[in-house]
N, C-alpha and C positions, 0 to 999 in steps of 0.2 A: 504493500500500500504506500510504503515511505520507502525511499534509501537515503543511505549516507554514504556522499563521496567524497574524498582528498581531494581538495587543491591546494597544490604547496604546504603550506602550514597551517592551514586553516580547513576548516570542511565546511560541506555544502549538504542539505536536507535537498531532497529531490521529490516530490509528488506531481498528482495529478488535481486537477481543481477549476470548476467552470469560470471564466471569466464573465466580466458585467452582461456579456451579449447570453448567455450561456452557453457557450460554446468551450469543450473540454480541451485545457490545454495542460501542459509539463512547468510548474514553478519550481525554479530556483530558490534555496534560500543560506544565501552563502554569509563567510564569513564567522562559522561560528566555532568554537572550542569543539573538541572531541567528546565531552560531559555534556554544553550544551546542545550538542548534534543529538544526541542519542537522547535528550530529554524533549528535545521538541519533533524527532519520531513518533515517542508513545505518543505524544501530548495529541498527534497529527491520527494515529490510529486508533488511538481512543474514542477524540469527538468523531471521528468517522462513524466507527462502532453505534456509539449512542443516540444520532441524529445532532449532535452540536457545532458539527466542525460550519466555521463560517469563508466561504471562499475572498479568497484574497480581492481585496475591490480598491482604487485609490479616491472612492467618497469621502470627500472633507467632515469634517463635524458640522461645518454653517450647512454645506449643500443636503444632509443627512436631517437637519433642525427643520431646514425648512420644508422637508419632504412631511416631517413627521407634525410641520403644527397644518398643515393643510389635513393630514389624516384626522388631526383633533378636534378640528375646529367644523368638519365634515361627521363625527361623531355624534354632534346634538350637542354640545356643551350650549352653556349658557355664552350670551356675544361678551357680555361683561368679564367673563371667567377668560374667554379667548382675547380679548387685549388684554387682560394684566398678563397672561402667559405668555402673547407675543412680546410684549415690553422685556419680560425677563430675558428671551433668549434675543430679541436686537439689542439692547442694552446692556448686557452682561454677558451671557456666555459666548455669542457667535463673535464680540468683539476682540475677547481675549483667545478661544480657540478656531474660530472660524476657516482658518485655511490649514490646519493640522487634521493629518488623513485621520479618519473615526477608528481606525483598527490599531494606530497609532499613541490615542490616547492613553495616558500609563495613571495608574491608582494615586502616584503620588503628585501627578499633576494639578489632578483634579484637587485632592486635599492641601495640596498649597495655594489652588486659586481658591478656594475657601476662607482661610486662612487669608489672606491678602482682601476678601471682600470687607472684614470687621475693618479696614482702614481706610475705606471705597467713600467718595460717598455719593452724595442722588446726582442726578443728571439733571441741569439745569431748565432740562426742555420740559421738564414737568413741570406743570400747569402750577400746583402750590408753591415752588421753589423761585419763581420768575425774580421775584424783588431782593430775592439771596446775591450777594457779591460772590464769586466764585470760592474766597476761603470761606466764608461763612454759610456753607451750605451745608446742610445734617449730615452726618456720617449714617450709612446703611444700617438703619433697624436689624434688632434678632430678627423681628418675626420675618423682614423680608430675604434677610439671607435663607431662612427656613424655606418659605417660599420657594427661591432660585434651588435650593438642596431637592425641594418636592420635584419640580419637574423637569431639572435637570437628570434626577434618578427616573422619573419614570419614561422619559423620552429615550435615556441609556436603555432600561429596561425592556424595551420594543424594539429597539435595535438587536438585541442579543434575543429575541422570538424572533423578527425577522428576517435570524441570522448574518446580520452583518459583521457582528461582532461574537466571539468566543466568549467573553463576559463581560458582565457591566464595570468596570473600574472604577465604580464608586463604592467602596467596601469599606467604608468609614458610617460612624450612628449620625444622624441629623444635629446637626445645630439645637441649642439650645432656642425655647419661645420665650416670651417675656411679658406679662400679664399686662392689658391694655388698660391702667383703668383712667376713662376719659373724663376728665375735668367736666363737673354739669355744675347747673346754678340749682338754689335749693327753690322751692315753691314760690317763697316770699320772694325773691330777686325775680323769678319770671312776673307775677304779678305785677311789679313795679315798673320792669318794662314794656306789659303789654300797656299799662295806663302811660308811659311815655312816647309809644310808637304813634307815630302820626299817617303813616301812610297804612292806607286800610289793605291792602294786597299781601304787607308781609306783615299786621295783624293779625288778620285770618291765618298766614301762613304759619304763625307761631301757635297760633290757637288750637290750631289741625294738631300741628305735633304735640303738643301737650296733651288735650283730649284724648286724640287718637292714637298716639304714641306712633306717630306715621313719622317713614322714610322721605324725604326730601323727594323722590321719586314719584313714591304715593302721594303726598299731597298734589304733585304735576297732574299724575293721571285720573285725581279723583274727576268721576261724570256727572253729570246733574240725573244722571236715567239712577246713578247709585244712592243719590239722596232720597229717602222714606219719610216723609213728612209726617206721614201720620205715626208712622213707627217710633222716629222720631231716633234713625240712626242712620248709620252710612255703611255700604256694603267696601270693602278695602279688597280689589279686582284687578289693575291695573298698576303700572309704572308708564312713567316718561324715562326715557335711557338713550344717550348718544350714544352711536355704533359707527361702527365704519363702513358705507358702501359695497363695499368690495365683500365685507361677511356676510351681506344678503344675501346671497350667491349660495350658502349654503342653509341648509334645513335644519336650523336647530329644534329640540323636541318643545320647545314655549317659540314657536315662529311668533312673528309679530302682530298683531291685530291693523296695524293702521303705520306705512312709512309718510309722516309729516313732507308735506313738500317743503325745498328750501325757498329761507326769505328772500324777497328780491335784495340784491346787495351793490357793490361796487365789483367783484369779483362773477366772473360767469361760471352757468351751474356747475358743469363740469370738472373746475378747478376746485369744487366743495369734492372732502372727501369721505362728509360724514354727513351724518343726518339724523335726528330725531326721529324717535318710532315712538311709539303706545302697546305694550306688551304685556301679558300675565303676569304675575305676580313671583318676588324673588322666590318664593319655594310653595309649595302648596297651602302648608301652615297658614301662610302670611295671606292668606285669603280669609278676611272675616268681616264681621259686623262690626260697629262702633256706636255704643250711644251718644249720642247729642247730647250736653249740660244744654240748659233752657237760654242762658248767653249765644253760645254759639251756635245754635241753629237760629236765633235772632237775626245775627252775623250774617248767616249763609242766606236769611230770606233776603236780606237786603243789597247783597253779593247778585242773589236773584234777579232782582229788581235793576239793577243796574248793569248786569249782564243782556238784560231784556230790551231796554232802555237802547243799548249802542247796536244790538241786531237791528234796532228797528229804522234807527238813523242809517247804516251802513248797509244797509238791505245786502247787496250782493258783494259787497268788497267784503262784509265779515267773513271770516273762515269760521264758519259754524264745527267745531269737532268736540262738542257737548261736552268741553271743559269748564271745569268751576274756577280754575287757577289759569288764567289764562291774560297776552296783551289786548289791548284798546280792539284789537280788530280779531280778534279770536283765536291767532295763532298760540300755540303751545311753549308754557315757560319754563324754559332747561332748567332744571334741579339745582345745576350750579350757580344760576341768577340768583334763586332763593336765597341759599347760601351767603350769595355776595348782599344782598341788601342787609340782610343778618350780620355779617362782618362790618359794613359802612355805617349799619345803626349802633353799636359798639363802639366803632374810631370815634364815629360822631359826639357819643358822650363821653366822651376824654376819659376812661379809670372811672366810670360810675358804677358800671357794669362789668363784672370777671369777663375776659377773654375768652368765649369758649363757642365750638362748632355748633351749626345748627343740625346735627346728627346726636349730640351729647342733650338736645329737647328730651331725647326717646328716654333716655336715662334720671332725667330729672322727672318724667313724667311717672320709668315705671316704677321708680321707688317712692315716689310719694300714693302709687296707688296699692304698691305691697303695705307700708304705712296703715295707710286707709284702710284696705280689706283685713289687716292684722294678718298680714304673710299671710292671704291665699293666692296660692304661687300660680295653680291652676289659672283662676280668673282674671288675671295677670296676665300673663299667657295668651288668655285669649284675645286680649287687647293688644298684647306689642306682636302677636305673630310671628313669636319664634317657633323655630324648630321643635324645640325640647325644652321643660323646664328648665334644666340645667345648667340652659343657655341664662335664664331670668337671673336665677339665683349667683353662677360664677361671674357673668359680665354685668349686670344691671344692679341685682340687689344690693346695693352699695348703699345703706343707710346712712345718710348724713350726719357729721360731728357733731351738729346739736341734737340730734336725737338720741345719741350714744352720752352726751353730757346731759342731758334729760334724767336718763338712766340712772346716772351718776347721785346726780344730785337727789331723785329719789333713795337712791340706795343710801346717799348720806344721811338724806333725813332720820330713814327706820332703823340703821343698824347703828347710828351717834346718838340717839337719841336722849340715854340718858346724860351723854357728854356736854360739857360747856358748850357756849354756840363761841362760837368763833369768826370774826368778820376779816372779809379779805378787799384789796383796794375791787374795783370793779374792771372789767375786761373787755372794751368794744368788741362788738362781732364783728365778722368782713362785711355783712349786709346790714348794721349799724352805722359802720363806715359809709358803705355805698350808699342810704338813706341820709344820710348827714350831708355827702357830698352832694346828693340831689336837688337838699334842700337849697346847701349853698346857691347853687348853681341858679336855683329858682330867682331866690335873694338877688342876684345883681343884674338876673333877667329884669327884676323888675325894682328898680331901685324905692318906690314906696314901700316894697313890703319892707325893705329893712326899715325904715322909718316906723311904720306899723310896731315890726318886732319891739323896738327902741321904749315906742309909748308904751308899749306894753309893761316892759320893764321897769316903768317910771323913768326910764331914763332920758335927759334931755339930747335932742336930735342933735341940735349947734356943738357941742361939748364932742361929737364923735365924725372919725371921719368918713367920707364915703366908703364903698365896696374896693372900687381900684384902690384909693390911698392906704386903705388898711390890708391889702395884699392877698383879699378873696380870692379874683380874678386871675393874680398870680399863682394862685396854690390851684387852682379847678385849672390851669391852665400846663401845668407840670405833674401834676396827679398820672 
């Protein structure tokens, strides 16, 4: 099946082995010691024996990647699942190995480009990264290295079934994860700002996510056919999701209900390489009901009303696509605008309001409703539309530090009881903070109230100085 032949001081393994056309020819494979000749004989007659031997092929790793994300992406995956997986291998793998034959690849390569990713870090073309200066950009997440490890091993993995490869050379354990827990605001800090939000679009859109503990998505896709008036909830059936063009092409098992036409722009359509769609729902779970608080279906009647209101002016220029969240003329609002009005309403109050994503809503919403229910995790559940409990409880159920100081102070009460009381100075909260700053903020909005405040105090107005002189304005300003 194999020989070994001498040349000069070296030897050479001799077999037979079809080439990329299939066609059976005679490979050389010279060059080697006497021990290693005779070891890559068995090696050669063995995978023969077993069904494992892979014929020698000079397929790149890029040209073999991109073979394999067409087969994936061709599978049903989800479109969202298939760009972060494309990102991984144009971004990371294809650029460090990409012209190294795939049969070539050695165990330790692989685990020193690992190894070398903890010191990587994002690539600036990413959309969140834009306003990073090139040293100040985040070094590569655990959980994304994990990621790159996930389908890096499993695209190897398919290589070595579709026999390209004799085994997968990634024979190292995964990357270590790193527990995501995402910064939310507590109840009292949302309240505050829906009564500061002035623009009634991303209102409602905070509204939605609280109540209904909805995805930035889901609130896009929510319909007016999924509102129950009498019921008095919302069926959660849909997403808004940019895709790439060119993935339509293939059949995922959640195809899309509705591909959004592109807006007219300055660029022609062609050169768009993406597009908004209206699609099912991220996992089956995340399909449910939502009841209405009596506020927010108020909201949505009047959302109604004035959704009605611009069909009726705009007769045929609206694009009617029976969205609730939607612009002036009815086209469909990308998840990431949401987002961004949520960010600019934040800057906009200088440090009034914590810094946190409008995905981190789901989180403030489901812990104040585990709170509420007295941890039933179930009916929780049914409202944030996960997966599994499990999901509620390790990412979500994150009880906030005042209620864990709640705790506290009850437990001091009952078990010091007969003990002296003991007094301690007093401790702003963060939303203490953020209410005080508000107020401020109000105060030189409107220079009588501090006048107001003043009388109030019996204090005479002349004797004090303005807002600016006293360095209000400066502190709401540097906050």
């Amino acid at each position: 099946m194999a020989s070994i032949i001498k040349r000069g001081k070296t030897y050479s393994v001799v077999f037979y082995a079809k080439d990329e056309e299939g066609v059976s020819k005679q490979v050389w494979e010279s060059g080697l010691s006497h021990k290693e000749a005779k070891a890559r004989k068995l090696e050669i007659e063995s995978r023969k024996l077993d069904g494992t031997f892979a014929n020698p092929t000079k397929l790149t790793v890029g040209a073999y990647l991109e073979e394999w994300l067409s087969y994936y992406k061709k599978k049903g995956n989800a479109y969202s699942t298939c760009t972060m997986v494309e990102g991984i291998l144009r971004n990371h793998i294809i650029p460090t190995f990409g012209e190294k034959k795939l049969q070539e690849l050695t165990s330790k390569e692989a685990e020193d480009f690992f190894l070398d990713l903890k010191q990587t870090r994002h690539a600036k073309g990413n959309y969140r990264y834009t306003l990073y200066s090139d040293n100040e950009l985040p070094f590569l997440s655990k959980n994304t290295i994990r990621h790159i490890y996930i389908y890096f091993n499993m695209a190897l993995n398919k290589a070595v079934e579709w026999k390209y490869i004799a085994g997968n050379p990634i024979t190292f354990d995964p990357p270590e994860s790193e527990s995501n827990h995402r910064v939310a605001w507590d109840e009292e800090t949302l309240l505050a700002a829906l009564d500061e939000v002035k623009d009634p679009m991303l209102h409602l859109c905070l509204h939605l996510a609280f109540v209904g503990s909805m995805r930035s998505g889901e609130i896009s896709g929510l319909t007016w056919d999924c509102v129950n008036w009498q019921e008095e909830n919302m069926t959660i059936n849909k997403i808004v999701q940019r895709v790439k063009k060119r993935d339509l092409d293939y059949s995922p098992d959640n195809p899309p209900l509705l591909v959004f036409p592109n807006a007219i722009g300055t660029r022609e359509t062609d050169d768009i390489k993406s597009c908004l769609i209206l699609k099912g729902p991220k996992t089956p779970k995340s399909r449910r009901a939502i009841y209405m608080t009596g506020p927010l279906k108020q909201e949505l009647l009047k959302r109604w009303q004035l959704v009605s209101k611009r069909m009726a002016v705009l007769d045929e220029e609206y694009h009617n696509h029976n969205l609730v969240v939607c612009l002036e003329d009815g086209r469909p609002v990308e998840p990431k605008l949401i987002a961004k009005w949520f960010k600019l309403f934040i800057k906009k109050h200088g440090g009034v309001f914590p810094d946190v994503t409008l995905h981190s809503l789901r989180a403030t919403s489901t812990t104040y409703k585990l709170v509420l229910s007295h941890g039933d995790i179930k009916a929780v559940q049914g409202d944030t539309g996960h997966a599994n409990a499990k999901m509620v409880t390790d990412i979500y159920a994150k009880i906030q530090d005042k209620n864990r100081k709640k705790m506290a102070q009850a437990l001091e009460k009952d078990f010091y009881k007969n003990q002296p009381a003991q007094t301690t100075p007093a401790i702003k909260s963060e939303v203490d903070v953020a209410n005080h700053m508000l107020l401020l903020k109000k105060l030189v909005e409107n220079p009588q109230g501090l006048e107001i405040l003043l009388a109030t105090l019996g204090q005479p107005v002349e004797n004090h100085p303005s807002a600016s002189e006293c360095g209000i304005s400066k502190v709401l300003a540097n906050d």
